[in-house]
C-alpha positions in Angstrom: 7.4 -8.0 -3.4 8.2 -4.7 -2.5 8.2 -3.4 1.4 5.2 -2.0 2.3 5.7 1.9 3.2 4.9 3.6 6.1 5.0 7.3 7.0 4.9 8.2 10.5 4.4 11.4 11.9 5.3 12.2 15.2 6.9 14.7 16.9 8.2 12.8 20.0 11.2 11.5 18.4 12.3 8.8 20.8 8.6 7.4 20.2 9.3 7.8 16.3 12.7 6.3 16.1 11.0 3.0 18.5 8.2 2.8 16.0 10.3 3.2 12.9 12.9 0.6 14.2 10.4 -2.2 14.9 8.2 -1.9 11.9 11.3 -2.0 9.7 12.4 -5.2 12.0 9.7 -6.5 10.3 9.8 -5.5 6.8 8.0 -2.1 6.4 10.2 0.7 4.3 9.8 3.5 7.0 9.7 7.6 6.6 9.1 10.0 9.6 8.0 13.8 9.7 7.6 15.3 12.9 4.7 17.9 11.9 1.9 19.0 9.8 4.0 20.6 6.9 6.5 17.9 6.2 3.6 15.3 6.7 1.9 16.6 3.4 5.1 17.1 2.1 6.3 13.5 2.9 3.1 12.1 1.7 2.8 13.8 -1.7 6.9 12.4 -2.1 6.2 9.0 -1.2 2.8 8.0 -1.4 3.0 6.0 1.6 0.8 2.6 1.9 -0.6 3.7 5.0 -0.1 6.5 7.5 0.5 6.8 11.6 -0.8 10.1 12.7 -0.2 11.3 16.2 -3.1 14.0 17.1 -1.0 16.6 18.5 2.2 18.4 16.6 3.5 21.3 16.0 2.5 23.0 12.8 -1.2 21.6 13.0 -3.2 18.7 14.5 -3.7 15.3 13.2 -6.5 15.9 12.3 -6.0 19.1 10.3 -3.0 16.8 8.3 -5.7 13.8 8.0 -8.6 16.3 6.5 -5.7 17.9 4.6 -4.3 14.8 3.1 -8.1 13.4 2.0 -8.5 16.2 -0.2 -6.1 15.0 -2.4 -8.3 12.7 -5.1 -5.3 10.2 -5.4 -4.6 9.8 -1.1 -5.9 6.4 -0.2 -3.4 5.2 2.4 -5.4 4.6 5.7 -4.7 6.2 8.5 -3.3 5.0 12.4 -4.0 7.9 14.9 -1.8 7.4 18.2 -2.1 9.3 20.7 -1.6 10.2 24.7 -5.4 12.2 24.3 -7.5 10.5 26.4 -10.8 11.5 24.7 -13.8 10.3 23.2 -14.4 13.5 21.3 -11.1 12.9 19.5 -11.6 8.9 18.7 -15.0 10.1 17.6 -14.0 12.6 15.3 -10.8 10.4 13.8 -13.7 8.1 13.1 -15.6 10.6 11.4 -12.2 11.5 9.0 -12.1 7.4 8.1 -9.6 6.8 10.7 -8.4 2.5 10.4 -7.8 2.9 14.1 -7.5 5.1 17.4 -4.3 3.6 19.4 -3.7 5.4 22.7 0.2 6.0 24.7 1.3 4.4 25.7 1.7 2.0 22.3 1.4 -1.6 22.5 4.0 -2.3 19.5 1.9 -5.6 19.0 -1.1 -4.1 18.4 0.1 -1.7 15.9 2.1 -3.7 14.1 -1.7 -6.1 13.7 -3.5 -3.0 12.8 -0.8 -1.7 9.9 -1.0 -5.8 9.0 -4.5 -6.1 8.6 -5.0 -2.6 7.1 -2.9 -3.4 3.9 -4.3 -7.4 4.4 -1.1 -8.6 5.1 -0.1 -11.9 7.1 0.9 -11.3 10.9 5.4 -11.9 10.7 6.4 -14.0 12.7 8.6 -12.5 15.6 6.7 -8.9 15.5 6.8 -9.3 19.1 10.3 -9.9 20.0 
């Protein structure tokens, strides 16, 4: 089977690099683009199975990437938001873009890692914790 890919954007790149590492740990083909433009351009390139999205970068919000990315007929990847926002406002409106999930910072690895698993109905690997 082939790995799973995964595009993450975010800009804090220690938090990007920890991310990337683990998931590919686990089997996940990883990309990263640390704001708005190379998202699209990242996503249009690789056609990601599914998508973390932190809510604040340079070069436009998440959520100006996530409204930018649905209006592309053939995007279908579901979409992670983390972020360090502590806001209802902004959980409320990832929902309302089809958000899978709203993760706040600091980022329980685990918990991603079940999220991304069960988004693309995958079984849990053993060792995601480690």
């Amino acid at each position: 089977m082939n790995q799973p890919k995964v595009l993450i954007i975010e800009d804090d790149t220690d938090l990007s690099r920890a991310i990337a590492v683990r998931l590919k740990g686990i089997g996940f083909h990883v990309s990263v683009a640390q704001d708005a433009y190379q998202a699209v351009r990242y996503e249009r390139e690789q056609r990601p199975d599914i998508v973390i999205l932190d809510v604040n970068m340079p070069a436009g919000d998440g959520f100006i990437v996530h409204d930018r990315l649905k209006g592309f007929a053939d995007f279908l990847a579901p979409v992670i938001y983390v972020t360090g926002q502590d806001s209802d406002d902004g959980e409320q409106k990832a929902r309302d873009l089809g958000a899978a999930a709203y993760l706040k910072k600091p980022l329980d690895f685990n918990e991603l890692a079940s999220v991304i698993q069960r988004c693309l109905g995958l079984e849990a690997v053993a060792g995601q914790g480690d």
